[in-house]
BATORVEX-99113 format. One line per 10 residues: their letters; for each residue x, y, z of C-alpha. Coordinates in nm, 2 decimals, padded with zeros to 4 digits. Example, Ala and Ser with C-alpha at 12.3 -4.5 7.8 and 13.67 -1.06 7.14 Angstrom:
BEGIN
as) 01.23:-00.45:00.78 ~ 01.37:-00.11:00.71
% end
This chain:
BEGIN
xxxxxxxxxx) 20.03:-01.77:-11.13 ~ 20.39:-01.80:-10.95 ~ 20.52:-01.75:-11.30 ~ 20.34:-01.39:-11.29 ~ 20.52:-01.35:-10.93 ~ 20.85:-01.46:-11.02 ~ 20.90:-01.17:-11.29 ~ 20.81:-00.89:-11.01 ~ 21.10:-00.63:-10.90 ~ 21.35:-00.77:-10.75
xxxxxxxxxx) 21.35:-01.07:-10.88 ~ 21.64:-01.25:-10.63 ~ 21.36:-01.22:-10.37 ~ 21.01:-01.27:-10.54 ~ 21.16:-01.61:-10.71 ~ 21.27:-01.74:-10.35 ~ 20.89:-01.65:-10.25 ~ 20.74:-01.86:-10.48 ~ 20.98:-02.15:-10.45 ~ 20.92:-02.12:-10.10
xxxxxxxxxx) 20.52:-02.11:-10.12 ~ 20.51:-02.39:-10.32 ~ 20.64:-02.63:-09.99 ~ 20.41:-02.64:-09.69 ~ 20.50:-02.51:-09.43 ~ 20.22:-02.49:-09.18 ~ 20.36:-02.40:-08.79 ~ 20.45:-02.75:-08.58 ~ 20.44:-02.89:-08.93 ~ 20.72:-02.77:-09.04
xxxxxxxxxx) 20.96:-03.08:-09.21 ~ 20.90:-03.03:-09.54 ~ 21.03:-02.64:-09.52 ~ 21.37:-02.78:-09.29 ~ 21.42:-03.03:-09.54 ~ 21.44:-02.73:-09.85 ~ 21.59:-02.47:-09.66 ~ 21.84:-02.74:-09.52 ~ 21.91:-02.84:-09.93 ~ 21.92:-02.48:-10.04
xxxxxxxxxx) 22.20:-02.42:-09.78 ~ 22.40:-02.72:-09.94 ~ 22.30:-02.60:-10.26 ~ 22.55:-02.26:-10.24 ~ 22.80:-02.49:-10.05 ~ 22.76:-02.26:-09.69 ~ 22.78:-02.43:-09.40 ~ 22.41:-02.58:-09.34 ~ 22.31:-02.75:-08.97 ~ 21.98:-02.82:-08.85
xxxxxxxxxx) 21.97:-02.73:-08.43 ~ 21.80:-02.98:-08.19 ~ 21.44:-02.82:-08.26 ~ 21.44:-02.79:-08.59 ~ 21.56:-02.44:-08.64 ~ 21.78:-02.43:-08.96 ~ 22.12:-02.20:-08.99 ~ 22.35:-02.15:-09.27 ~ 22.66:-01.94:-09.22 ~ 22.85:-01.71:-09.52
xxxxxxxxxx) 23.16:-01.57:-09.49 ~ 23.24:-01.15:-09.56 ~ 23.23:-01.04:-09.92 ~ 23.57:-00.88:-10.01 ~ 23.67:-00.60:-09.78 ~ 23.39:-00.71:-09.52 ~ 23.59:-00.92:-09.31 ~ 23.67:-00.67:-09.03 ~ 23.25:-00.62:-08.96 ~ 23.03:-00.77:-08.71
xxxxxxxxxx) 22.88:-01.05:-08.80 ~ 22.54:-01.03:-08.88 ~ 22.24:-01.27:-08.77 ~ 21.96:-01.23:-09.01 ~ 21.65:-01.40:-08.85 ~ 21.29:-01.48:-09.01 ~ 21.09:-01.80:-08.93 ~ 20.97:-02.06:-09.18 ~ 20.61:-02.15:-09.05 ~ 20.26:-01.97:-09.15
xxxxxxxxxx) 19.97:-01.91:-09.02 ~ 19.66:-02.15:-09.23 ~ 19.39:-01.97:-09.27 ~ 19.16:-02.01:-09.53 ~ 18.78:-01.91:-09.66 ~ 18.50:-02.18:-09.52 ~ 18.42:-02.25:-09.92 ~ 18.79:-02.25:-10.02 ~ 18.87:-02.65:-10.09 ~ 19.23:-02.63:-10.00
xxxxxxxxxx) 19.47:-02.85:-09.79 ~ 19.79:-02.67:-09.64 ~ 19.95:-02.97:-09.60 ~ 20.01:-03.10:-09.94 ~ 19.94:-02.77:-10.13 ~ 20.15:-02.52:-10.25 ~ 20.03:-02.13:-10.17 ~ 19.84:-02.00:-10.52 ~ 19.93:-01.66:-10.55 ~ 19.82:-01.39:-10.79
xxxxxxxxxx) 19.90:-01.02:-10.86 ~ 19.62:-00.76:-10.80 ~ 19.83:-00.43:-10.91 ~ 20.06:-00.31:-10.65 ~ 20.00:-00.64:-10.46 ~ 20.06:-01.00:-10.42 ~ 19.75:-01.19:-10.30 ~ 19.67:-01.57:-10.26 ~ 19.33:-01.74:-10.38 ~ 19.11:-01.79:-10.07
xxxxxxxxxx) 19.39:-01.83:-09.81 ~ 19.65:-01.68:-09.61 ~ 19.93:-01.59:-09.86 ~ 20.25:-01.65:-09.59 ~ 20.41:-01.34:-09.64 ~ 20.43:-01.34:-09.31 ~ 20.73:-01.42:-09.25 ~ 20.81:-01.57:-09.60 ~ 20.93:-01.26:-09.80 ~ 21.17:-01.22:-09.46
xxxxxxxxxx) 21.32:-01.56:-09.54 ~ 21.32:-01.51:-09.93 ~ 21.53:-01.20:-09.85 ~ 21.75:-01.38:-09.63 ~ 21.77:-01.63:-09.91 ~ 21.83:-01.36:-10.18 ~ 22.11:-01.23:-09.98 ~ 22.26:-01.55:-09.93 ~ 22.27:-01.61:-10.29 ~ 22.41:-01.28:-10.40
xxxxxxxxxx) 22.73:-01.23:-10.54 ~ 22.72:-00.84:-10.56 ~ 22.59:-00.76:-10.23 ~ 22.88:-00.65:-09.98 ~ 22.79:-00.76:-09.63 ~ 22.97:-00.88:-09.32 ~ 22.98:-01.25:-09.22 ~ 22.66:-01.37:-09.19 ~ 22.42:-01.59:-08.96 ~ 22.05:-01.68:-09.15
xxxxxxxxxx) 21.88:-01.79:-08.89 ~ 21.52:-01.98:-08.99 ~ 21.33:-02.04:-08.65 ~ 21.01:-02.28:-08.67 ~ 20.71:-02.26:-08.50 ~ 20.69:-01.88:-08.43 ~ 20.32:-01.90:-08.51 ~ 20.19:-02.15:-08.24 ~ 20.42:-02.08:-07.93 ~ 20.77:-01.98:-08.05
xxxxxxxxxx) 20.92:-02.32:-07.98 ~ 21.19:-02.29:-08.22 ~ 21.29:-01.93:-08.08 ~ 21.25:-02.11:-07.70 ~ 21.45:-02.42:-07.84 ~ 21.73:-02.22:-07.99 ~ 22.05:-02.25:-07.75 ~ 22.34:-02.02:-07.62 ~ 22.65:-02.13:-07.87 ~ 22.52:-02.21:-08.18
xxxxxxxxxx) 22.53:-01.82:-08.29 ~ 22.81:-01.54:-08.26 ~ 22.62:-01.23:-08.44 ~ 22.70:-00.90:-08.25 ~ 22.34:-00.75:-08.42 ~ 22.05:-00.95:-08.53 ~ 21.80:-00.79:-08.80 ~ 21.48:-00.96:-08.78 ~ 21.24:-00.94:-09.10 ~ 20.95:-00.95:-08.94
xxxxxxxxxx) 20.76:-00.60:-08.90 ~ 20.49:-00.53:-09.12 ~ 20.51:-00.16:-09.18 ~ 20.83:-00.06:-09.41 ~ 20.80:00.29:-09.23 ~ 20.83:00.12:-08.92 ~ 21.18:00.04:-08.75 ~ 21.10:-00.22:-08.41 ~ 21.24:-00.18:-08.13 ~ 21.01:-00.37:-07.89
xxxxxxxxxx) 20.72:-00.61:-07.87 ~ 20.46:-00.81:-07.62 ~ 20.51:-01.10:-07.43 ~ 20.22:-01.36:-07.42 ~ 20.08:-01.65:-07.28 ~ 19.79:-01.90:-07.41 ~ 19.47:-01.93:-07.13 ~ 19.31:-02.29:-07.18 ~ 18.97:-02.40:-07.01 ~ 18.85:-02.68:-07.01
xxxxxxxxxx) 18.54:-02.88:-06.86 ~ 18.39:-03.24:-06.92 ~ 17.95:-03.23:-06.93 ~ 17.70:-03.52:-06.94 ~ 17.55:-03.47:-07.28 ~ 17.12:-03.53:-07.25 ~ 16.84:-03.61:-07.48 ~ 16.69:-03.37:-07.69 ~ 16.35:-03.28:-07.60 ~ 16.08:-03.42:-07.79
xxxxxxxxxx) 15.92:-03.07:-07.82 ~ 16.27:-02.92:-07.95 ~ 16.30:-02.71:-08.27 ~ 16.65:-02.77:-08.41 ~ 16.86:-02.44:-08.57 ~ 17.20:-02.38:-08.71 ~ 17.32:-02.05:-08.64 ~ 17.63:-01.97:-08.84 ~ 17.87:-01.63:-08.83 ~ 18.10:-01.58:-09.13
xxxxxxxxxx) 18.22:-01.28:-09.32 ~ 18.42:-01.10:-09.04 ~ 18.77:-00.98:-09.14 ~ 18.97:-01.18:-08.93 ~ 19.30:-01.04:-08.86 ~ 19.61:-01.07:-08.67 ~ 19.55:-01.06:-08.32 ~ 19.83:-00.85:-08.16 ~ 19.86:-00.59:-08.43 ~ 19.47:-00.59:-08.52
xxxxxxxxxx) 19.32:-00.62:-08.19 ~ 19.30:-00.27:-08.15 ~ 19.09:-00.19:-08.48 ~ 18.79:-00.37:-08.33 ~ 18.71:-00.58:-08.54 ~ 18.39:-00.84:-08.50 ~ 18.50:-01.18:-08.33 ~ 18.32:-01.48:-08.39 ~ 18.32:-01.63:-08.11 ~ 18.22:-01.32:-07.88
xxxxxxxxxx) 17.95:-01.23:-08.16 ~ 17.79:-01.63:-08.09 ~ 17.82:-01.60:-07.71 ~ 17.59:-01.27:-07.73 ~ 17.37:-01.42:-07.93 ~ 17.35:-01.77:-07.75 ~ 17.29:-01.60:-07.42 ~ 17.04:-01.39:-07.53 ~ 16.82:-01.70:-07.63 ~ 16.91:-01.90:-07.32
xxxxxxxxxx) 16.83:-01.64:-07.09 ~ 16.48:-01.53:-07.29 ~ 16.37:-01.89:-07.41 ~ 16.60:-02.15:-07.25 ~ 16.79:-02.20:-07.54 ~ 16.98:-02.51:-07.50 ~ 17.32:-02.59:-07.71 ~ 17.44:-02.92:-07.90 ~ 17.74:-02.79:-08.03 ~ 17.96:-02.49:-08.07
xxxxxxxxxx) 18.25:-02.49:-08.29 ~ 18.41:-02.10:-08.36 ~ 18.71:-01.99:-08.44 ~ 19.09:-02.19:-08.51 ~ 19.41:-02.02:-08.42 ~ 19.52:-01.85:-08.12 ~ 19.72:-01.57:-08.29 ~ 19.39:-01.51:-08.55 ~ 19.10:-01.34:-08.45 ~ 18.79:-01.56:-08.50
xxxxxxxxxx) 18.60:-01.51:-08.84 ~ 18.36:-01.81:-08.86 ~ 18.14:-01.96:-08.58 ~ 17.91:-02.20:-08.62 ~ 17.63:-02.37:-08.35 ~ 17.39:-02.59:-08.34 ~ 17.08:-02.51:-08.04 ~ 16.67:-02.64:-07.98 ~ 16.39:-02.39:-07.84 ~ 16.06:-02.55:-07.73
xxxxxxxxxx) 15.83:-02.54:-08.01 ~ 15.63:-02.31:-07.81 ~ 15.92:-02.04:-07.81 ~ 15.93:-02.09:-08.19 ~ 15.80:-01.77:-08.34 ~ 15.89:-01.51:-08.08 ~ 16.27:-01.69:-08.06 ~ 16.34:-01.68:-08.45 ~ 16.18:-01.28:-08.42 ~ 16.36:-01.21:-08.11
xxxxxxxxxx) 16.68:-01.38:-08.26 ~ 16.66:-01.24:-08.63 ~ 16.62:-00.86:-08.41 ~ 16.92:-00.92:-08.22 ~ 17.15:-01.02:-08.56 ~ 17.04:-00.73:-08.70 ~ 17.14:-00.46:-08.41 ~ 17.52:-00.68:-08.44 ~ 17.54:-00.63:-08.81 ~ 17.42:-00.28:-08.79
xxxxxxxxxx) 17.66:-00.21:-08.52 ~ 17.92:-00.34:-08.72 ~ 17.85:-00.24:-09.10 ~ 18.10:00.02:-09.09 ~ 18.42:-00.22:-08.95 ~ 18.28:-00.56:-09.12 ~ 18.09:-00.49:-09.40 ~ 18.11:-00.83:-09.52 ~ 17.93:-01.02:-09.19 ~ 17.64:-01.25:-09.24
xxxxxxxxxx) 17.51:-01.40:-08.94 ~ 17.22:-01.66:-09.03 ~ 16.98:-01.86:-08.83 ~ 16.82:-02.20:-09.01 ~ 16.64:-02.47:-08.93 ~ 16.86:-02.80:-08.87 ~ 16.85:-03.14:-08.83 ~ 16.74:-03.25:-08.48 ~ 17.04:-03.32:-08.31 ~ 17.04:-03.64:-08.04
xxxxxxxxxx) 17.17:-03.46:-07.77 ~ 17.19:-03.13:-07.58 ~ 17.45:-03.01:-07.29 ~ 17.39:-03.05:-06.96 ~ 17.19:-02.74:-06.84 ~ 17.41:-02.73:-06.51 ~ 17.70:-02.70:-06.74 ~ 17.59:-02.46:-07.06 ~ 17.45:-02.20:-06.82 ~ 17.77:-02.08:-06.64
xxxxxxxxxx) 17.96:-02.17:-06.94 ~ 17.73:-01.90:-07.18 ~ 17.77:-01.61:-06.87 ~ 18.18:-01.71:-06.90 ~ 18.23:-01.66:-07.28 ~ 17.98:-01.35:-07.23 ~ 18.21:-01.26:-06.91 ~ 18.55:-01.34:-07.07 ~ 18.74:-01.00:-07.16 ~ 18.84:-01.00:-07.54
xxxxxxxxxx) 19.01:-00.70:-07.72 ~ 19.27:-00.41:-07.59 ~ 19.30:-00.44:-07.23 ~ 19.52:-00.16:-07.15 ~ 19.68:00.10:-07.34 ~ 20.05:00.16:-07.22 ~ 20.09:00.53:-07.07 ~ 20.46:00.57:-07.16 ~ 20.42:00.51:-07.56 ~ 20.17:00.66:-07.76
xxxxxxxxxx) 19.90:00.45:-07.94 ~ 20.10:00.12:-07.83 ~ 19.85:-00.16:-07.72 ~ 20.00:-00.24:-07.37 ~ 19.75:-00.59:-07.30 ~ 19.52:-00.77:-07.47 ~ 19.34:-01.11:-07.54 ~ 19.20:-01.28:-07.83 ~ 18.89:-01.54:-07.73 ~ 19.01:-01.74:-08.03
xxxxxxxxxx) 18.87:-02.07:-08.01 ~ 18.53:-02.23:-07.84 ~ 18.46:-02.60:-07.91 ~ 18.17:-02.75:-07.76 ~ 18.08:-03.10:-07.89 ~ 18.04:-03.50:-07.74 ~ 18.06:-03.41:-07.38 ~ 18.36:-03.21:-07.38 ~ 18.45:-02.81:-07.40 ~ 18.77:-02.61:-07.47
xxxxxxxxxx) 18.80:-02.24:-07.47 ~ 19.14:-02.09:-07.58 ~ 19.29:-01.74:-07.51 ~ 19.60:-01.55:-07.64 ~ 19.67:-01.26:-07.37 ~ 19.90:-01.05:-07.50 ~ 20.12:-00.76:-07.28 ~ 20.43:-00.57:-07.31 ~ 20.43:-00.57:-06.91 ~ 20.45:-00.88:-06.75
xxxxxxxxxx) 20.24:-00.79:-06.47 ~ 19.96:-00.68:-06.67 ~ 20.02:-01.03:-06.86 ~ 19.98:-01.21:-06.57 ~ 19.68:-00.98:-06.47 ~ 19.48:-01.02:-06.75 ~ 19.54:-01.41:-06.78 ~ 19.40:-01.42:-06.40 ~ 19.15:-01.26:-06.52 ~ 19.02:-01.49:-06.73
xxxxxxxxxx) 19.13:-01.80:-06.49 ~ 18.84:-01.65:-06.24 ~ 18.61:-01.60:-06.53 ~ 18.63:-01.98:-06.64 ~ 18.70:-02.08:-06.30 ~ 18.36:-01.97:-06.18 ~ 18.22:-02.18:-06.43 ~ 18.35:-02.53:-06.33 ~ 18.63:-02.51:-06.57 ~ 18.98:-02.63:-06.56
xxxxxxxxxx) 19.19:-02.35:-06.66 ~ 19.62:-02.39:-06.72 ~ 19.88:-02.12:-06.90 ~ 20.12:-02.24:-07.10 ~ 20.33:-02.13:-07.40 ~ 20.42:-01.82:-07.22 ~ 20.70:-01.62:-07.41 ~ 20.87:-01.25:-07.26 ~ 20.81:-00.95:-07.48 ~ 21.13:-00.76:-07.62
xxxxxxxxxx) 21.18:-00.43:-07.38 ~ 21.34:-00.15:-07.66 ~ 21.69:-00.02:-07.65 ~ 21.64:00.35:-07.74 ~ 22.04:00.35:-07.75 ~ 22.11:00.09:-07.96 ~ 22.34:00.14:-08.22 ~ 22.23:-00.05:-08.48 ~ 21.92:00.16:-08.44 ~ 22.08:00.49:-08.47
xxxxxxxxxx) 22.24:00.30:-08.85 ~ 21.92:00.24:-08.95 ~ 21.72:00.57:-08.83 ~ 22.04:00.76:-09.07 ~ 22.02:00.52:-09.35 ~ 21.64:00.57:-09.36 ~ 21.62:00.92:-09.41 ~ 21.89:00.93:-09.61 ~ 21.70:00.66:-09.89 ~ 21.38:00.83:-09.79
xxxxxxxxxx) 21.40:01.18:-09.69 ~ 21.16:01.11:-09.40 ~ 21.23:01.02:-09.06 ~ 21.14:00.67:-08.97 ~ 20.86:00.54:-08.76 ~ 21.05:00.38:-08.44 ~ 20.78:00.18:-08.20 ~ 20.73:-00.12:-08.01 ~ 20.44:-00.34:-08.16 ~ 20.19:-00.57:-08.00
xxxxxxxxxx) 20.32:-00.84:-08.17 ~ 20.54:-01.17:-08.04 ~ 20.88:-01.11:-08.23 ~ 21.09:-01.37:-08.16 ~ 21.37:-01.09:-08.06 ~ 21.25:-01.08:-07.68 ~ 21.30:-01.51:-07.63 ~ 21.64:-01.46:-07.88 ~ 21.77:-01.22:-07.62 ~ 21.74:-01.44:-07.31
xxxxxxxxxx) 21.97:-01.66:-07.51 ~ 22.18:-01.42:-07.64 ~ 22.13:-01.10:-07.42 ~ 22.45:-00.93:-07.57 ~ 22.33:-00.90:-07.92 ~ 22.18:-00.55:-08.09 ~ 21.87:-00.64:-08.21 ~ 21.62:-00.45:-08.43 ~ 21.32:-00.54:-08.66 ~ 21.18:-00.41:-09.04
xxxxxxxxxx) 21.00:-00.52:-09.29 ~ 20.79:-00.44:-09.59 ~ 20.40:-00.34:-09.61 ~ 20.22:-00.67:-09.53 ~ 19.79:-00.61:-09.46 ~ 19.56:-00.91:-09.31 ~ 19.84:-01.08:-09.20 ~ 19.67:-01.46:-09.03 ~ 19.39:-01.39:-09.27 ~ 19.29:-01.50:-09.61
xxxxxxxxxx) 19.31:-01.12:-09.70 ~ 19.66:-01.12:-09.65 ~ 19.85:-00.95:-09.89 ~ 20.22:-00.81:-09.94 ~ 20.29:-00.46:-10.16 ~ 20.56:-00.54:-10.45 ~ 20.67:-00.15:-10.39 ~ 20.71:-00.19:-10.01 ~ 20.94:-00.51:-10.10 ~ 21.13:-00.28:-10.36
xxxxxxxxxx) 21.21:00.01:-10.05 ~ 21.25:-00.32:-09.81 ~ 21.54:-00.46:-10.00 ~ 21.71:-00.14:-10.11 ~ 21.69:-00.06:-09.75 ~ 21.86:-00.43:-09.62 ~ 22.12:-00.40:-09.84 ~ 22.24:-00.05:-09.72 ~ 22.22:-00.14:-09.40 ~ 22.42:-00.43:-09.46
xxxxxx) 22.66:-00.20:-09.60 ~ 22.73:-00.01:-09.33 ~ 22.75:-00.25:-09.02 ~ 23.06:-00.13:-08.88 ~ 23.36:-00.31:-08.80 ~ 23.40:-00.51:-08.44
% end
């Protein structure tokens, strides 16, 4: 299959792509990718050093006649999101990605295919292995962790760089120039329960979500798309409040950054509840897969009977804890009133775990403003609050505010209706890029962000267009072209 990829157009970046997918690379897990970038840096004999964090930068000199640019900081980072399908056998930590093309696309077999951000190292490979691309000195920088809190972007110090413009590879739209993105911060709650015995007159079931689309959950929050984890807390409510439902376990959804797509729990009714529960119950997942045909076409929500399970959560506990995940805010907040169409705040209920006496709800709130950051994430702090939980912040990160006078931007606006004859989308996104933590470190450096077509990015659908990554790297090497001088 990576022999199929390798011949694809142009082949300096698609061979880079596979040799990268076939390392692991999974985000805080990370030192196999170091150790390979580290020895493809040594490889072309550029100056190769990894920082204190693990962020990996190799340095090239001008081509001939370049010497008198700015230096240029090309940035992607090396980690991916894991996702894969619940019947996918596949382990990200010793496996290589297994990628296929499916006519103008490059897919991967039942997982996420790490596009996102790999082609925007492979092009910052390609570059650095090219002998007949001018450019200006050059700074690749490879950040870890960008994924799971940004650590290598955080990590990064003031010093180790002297780029005047950074180009980060990371937008997903190759009609899109970035200019701006959201800040965020994880919302954790947590709670301890006394776990009680199963009632003797207890009918068991496993109710299990799958099917939804998944998605990226800045830059698909908006499309409102079915989330596990919201979709089990309707449907868990609904029983508890109609026939005292009572929950053994919950386990829904995995990454912060990836909207949930599987949830799974297993509940007892009272065998006297039995028939009108399963009616009541099979009515309900109906109406949510009706509601949703058109957006998730693919949903199956089942309900079965299970194996009696020992124990149950307290009912002091699972009642305020069923109104919070029913309570907690998930999807688009706010929309920002000074740019069109631009989510301005967010939050992604991403993952619930009930089991053995302990719970854990985690939130990604999401917000170009800081305020309404902060807002939102109090929000949800009363919402858990109220139910006995523990709730903290961390991993906050500042969003990028955009320069509508940079100058690199006004190169790259030019050079894109010149190659194109269109104008060029220029927005913020509701992303993290790295750009807004780069520019505390560095806040004297002209920063923009592009990159070609990439769809269900944190998903297993993900998928990258080989003709997008054709316009993507005629575009980077024109660019590079024209950087002008300090």
């Amino acid at each position: 299959m990576s022999k199929e990829v390798r011949e694809l157009e142009p082949v300096e970046i698609w061979s880079n792509f596979a040799d990268l997918n076939a390392v692991p690379r999974p985000s805080k897990k990370e030192e196999q990718v170091i150790a390979f970038m580290k020895a493809f840096g040594a490889s072309l004999n550029l100056e190769t050093f990894e920082d204190e964090v693990g962020n990996v930068i190799i340095k090239k000199p001008a081509t001939l006649g370049m010497e008198d640019r700015k230096t240029v900081v090309l940035q992607s980072h090396l980690d991916m999101v894991h996702q894969k399908n619940a019947d996918t056998n596949f382990d990200f930590l010793t496996q290589g990605i297994q990628m296929y093309v499916d006519g103008d696309w490059v897919k991967a077999k039942g997982t996420t295919l790490g596009a996102d951000n790999g082609l925007g190292v492979a092009t910052i490979m390609a570059v650095l292995k090219s002998k007949d691309v001018p450019h200006p000195a050059l700074e690749a920088l490879f950040t870890i962790d960008e994924e799971t809190g940004m650590t290598g972007a955080m990590g990064l110090k003031g010093g180790c760089l002297d780029g005047d413009i950074l180009l980060n590879l990371d937008t997903e739209e190759d009609d899109e120039i970035g200019v701006g993105c959201a800040g965020g911060v994880d919302v954790t709650a947590t709670r301890s329960y006394i776990e009680e015995p199963t009632p003797q007159t207890a009918i068991p079931y496993l109710i299990n979500i799958k099917g939804l689309q998944g998605g990226h959950s800045g830059m698909d929050i908006h499309k409102g798309f079915g989330n596990a984890n919201k979709l089990m807390s309707r449907l868990l409510y609904n029983g508890f409040e109609r026939f005292g439902l009572r929950v053994s376990r919950i386990d829904g959804g995995s990454l912060r950054n990836a909207i949930p797509r599987e949830s799974t729990a297993i509940v007892v009714v009272d065998a006297v509840h039995k028939t009108t529960f399963e009616e009541a119950t099979r009515a309900l997942i109906s109406a949510i897969e009706k509601e949703f045909q058109t957006l998730e076409p693919e949903l199956n929500i089942s309900i079965n009977p299970s194996k009696l399970p020992a124990m149950v959560m307290e009912l002091g506990v699972q009642q305020p804890l069923l109104k919070a995940l029913n309570a907690a805010h998930n999807g688009v907040f706010r929309m920002s009133p000074d740019i069109e169409g631009l989510v301005e705040t967010s939050n992604n209920v991403a993952r619930v775990l009930v089991d053995k006496g302990q719970l854990k709800v985690g939130c990604l709130t999401r917000s170009s403003v800081e305020s309404s950051k902060m807002d939102l994430a109090q929000v949800l702090r009363a919402t858990f609050e109220l139910a006995g939980c523990t709730v903290e912040f961390s991993g906050d990160y500042p969003g990028w505010t955009p320069n509508m006078n940079s100058s690199i931007l006004k190169i790259l606006k030019e050079l894109y209706i010149k190659l194109n004859t269109t104008e060029p989308h220029v927005a913020a996104c509701h992303a993290g890029l790295e750009c807004g933590i780069l520019g505390t470190h560095y806040p004297n450096m002209d920063m923009i962000s592009f990159g070609p077509n990439i769809k269900g990015a944190h998903s297993p659908d993900e998928r990258v267009q080989i003709s997008s990554v054709r316009k993507f790297w005629v575009f980077l090497k024109a660019i590079l072209a024209e950087i002008p001088k300090k």
